[in-house]
N, CA and C atoms as an extended XYZ file, in Angstrom:
279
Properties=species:S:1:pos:R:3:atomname:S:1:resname:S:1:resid:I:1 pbc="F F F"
N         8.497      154.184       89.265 N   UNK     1
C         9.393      154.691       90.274 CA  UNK     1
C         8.707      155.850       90.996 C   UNK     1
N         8.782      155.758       92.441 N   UNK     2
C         7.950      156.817       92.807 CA  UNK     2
C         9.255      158.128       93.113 C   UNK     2
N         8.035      159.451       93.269 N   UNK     3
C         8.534      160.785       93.177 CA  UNK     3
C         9.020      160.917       94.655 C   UNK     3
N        10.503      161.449       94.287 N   UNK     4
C        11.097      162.415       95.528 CA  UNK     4
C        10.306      163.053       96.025 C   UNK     4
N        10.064      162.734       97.337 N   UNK     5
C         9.632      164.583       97.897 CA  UNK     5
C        10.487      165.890       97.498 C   UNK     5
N         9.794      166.779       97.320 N   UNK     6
C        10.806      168.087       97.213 CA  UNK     6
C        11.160      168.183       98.457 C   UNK     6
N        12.414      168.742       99.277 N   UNK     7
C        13.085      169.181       99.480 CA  UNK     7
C        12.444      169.914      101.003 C   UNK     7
N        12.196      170.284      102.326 N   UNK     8
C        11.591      170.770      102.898 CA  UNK     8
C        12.053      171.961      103.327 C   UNK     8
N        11.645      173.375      103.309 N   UNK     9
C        12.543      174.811      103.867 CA  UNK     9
C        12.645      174.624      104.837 C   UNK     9
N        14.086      174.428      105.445 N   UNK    10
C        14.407      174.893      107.138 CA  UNK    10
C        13.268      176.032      107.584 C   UNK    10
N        12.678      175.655      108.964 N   UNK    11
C        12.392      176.606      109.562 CA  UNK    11
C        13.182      177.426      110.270 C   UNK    11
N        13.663      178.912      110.313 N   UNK    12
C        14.398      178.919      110.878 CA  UNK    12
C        13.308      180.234      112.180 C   UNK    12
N        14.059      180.216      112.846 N   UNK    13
C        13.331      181.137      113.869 CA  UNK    13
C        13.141      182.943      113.601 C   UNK    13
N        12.648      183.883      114.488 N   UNK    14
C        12.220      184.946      113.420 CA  UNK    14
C        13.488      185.973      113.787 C   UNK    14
N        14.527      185.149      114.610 N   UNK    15
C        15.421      186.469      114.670 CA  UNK    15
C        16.891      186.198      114.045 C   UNK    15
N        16.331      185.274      112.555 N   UNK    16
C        17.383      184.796      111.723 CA  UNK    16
C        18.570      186.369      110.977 C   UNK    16
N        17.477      187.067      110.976 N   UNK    17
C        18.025      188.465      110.420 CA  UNK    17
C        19.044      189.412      111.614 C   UNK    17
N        19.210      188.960      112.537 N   UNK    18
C        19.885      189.468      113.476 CA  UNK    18
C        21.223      190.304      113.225 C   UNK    18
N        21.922      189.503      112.807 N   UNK    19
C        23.188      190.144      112.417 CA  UNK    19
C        23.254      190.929      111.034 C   UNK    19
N        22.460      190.854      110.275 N   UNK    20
C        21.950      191.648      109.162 CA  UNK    20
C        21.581      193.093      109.651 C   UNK    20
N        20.619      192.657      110.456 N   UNK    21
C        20.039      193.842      111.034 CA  UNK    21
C        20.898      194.519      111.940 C   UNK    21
N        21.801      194.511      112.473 N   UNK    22
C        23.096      194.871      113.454 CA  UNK    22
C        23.665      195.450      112.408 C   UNK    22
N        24.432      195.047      111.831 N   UNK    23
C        25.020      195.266      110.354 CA  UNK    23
C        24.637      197.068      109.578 C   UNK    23
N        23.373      196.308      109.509 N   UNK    24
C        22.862      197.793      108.670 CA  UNK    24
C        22.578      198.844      109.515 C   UNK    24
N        22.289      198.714      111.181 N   UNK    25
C        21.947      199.885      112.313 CA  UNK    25
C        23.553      200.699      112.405 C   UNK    25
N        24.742      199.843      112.239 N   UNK    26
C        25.860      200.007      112.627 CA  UNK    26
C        26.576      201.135      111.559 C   UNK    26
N        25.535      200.377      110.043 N   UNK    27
C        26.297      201.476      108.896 CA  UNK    27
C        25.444      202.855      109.066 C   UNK    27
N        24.018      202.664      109.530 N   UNK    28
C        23.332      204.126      109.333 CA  UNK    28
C        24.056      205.188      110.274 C   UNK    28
N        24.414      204.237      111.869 N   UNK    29
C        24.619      205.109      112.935 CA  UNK    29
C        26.185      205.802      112.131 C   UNK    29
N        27.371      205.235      111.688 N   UNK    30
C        27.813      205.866      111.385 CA  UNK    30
C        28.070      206.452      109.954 C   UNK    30
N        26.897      206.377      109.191 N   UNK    31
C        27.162      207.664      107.783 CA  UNK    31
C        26.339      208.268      108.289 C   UNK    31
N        24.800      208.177      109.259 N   UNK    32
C        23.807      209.135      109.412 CA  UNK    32
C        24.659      210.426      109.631 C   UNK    32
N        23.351      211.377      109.216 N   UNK    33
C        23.614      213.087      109.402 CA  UNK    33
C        23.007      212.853      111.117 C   UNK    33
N        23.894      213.746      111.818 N   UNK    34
C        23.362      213.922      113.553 CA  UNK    34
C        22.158      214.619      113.575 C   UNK    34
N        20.838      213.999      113.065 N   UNK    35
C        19.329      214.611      113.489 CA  UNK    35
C        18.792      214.057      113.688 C   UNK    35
N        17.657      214.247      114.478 N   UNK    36
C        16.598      212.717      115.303 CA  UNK    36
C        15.786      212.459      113.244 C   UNK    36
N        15.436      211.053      113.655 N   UNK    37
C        14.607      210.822      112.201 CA  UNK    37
C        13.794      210.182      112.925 C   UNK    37
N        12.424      210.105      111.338 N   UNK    38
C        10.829      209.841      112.148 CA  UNK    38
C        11.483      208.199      111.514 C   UNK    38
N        10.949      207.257      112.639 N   UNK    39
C        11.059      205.654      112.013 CA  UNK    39
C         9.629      204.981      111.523 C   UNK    39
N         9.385      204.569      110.322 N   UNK    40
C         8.188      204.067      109.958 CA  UNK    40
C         8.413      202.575      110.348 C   UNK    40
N         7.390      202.370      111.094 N   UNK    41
C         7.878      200.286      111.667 CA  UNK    41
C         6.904      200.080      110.326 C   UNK    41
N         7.702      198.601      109.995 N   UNK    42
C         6.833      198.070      109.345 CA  UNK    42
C         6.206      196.928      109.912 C   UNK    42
N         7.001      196.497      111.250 N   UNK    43
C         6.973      195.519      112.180 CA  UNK    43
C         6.355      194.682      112.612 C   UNK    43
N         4.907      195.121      112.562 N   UNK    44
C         3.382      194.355      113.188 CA  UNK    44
C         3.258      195.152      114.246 C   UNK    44
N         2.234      194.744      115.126 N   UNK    45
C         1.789      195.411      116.340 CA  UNK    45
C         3.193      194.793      117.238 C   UNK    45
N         4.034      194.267      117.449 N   UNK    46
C         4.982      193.907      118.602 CA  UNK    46
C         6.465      194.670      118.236 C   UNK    46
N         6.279      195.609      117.518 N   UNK    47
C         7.379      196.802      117.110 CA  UNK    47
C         8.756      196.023      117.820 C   UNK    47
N         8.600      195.226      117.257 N   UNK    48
C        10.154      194.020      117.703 CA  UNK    48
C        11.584      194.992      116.825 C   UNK    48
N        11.529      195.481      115.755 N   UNK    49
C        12.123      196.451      114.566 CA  UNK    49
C        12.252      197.899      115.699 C   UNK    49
N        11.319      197.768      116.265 N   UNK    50
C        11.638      199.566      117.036 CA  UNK    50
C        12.154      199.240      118.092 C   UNK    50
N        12.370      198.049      118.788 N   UNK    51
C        13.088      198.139      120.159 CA  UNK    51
C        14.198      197.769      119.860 C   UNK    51
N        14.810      197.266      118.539 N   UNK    52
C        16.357      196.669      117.793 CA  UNK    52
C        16.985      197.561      117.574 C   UNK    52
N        16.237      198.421      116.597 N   UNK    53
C        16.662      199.727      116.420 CA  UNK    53
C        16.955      200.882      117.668 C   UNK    53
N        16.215      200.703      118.642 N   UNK    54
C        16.093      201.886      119.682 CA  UNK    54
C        17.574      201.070      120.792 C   UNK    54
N        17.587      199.698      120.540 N   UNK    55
C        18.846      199.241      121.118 CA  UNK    55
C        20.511      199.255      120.793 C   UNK    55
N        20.276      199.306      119.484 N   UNK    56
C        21.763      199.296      118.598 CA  UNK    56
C        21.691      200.758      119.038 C   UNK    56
N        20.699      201.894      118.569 N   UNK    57
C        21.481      203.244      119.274 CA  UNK    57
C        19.922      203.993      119.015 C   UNK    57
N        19.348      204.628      120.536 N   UNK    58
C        18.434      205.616      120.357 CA  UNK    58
C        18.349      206.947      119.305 C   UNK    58
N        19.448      207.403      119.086 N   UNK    59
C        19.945      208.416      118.419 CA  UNK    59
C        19.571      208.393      116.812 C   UNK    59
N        19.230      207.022      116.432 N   UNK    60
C        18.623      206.545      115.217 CA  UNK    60
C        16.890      206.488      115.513 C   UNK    60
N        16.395      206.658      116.462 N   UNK    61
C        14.987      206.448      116.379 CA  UNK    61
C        14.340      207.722      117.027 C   UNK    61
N        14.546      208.745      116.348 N   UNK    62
C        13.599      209.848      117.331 CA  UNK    62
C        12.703      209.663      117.605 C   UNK    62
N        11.517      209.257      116.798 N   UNK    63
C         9.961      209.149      116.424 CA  UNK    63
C         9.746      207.841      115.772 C   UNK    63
N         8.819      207.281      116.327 N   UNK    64
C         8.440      205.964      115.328 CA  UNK    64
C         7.242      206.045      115.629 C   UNK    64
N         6.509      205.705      114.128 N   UNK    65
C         4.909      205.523      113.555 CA  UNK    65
C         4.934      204.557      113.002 C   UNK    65
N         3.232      203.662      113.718 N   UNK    66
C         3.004      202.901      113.126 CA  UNK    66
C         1.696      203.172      112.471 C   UNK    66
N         1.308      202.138      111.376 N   UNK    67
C        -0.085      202.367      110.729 CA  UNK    67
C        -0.547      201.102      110.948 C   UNK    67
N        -1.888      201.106      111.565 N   UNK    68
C        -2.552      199.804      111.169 CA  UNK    68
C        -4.464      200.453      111.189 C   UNK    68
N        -4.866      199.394      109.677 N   UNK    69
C        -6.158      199.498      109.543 CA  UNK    69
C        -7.058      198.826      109.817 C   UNK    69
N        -6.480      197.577      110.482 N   UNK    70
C        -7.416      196.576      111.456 CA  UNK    70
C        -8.013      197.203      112.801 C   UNK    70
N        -9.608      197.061      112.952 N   UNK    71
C        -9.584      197.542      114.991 CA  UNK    71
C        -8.758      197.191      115.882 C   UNK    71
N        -8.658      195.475      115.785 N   UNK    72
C        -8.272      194.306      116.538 CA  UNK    72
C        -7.034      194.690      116.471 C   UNK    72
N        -6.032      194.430      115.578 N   UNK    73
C        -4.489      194.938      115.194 CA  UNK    73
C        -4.142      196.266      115.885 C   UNK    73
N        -4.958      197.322      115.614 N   UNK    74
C        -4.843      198.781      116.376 CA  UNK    74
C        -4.444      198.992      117.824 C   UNK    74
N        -5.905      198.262      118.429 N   UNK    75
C        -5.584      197.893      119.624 CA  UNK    75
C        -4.864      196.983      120.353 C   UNK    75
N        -4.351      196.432      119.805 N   UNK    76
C        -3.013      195.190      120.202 CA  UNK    76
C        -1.466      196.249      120.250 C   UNK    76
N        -1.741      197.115      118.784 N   UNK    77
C        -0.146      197.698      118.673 CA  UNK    77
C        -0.206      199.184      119.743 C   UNK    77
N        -1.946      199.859      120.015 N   UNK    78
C        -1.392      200.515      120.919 CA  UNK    78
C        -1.162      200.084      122.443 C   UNK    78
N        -1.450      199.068      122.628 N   UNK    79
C        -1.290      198.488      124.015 CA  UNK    79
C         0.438      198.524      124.230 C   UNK    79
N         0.504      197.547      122.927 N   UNK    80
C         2.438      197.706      123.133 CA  UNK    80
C         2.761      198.820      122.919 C   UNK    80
N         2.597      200.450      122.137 N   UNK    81
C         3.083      200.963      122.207 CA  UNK    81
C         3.510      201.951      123.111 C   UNK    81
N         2.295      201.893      124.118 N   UNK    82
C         1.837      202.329      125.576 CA  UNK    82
C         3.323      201.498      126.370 C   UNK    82
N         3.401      200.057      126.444 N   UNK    83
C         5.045      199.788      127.267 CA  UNK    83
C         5.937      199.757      126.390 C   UNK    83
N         6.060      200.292      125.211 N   UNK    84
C         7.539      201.080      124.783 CA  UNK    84
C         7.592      202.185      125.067 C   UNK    84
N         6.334      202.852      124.816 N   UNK    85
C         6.464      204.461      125.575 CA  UNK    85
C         7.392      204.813      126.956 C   UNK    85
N         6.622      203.716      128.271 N   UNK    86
C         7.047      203.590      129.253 CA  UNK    86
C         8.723      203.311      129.493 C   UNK    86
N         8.847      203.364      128.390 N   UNK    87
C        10.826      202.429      128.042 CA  UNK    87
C        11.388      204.177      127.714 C   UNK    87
N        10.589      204.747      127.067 N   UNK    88
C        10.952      206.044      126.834 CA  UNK    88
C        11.225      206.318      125.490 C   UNK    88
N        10.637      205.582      125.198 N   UNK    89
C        10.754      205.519      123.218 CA  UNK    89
C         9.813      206.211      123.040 C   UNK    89
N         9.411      207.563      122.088 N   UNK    90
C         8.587      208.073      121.403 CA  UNK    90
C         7.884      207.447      120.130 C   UNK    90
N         6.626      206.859      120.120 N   UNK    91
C         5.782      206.244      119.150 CA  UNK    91
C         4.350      206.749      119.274 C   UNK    91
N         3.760      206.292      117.973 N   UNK    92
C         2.547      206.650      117.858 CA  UNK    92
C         2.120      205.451      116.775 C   UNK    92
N         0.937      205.539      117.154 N   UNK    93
C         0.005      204.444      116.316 CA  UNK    93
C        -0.795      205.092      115.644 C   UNK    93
């Protein structure tokens, strides 16, 4: 008798966390203490996490830093961080 395939994982697309992520911006904005905070992206170079966050409410993102130890990666995330800057978001790479 031949073997079942296992089972295949839905792909699902990358902004499956959406309402999760709404969710949890919604509880910080209201238990946060009223002070700008530094945001660490963990995001990749396309700080997709810092413009979600800087959208549900600026007031949650004073500062956001990113780290990357790739050249190639470096220069990809400061390119984008150069047109979030332009948005008026404070970041650094």
């Amino acid at each position: 008798m031949a073997k079942t395939p296992a089972p295949r994982r839905l792909a699902y697309p990358g902004n499956k966390y959406a309402a999760f992520h709404l969710l949890l911006c919604r509880w910080l904005r209201h238990h946060a203490q009223a002070v700008p905070y530094q945001y660490v992206t963990l995001g990749g170079t396309e700080f997709g996490d810092v413009i979600s966050v800087h959208f549900v409410d600026p007031h949650l993102l004073g500062q956001a830093v990113s780290f990357e130890g790739n050249a190639g990666r470096f220069a990809l995330a400061s390119q984008t961080a150069a047109a979030i800057r332009a948005e008026g978001v404070q970041i650094e790479v």
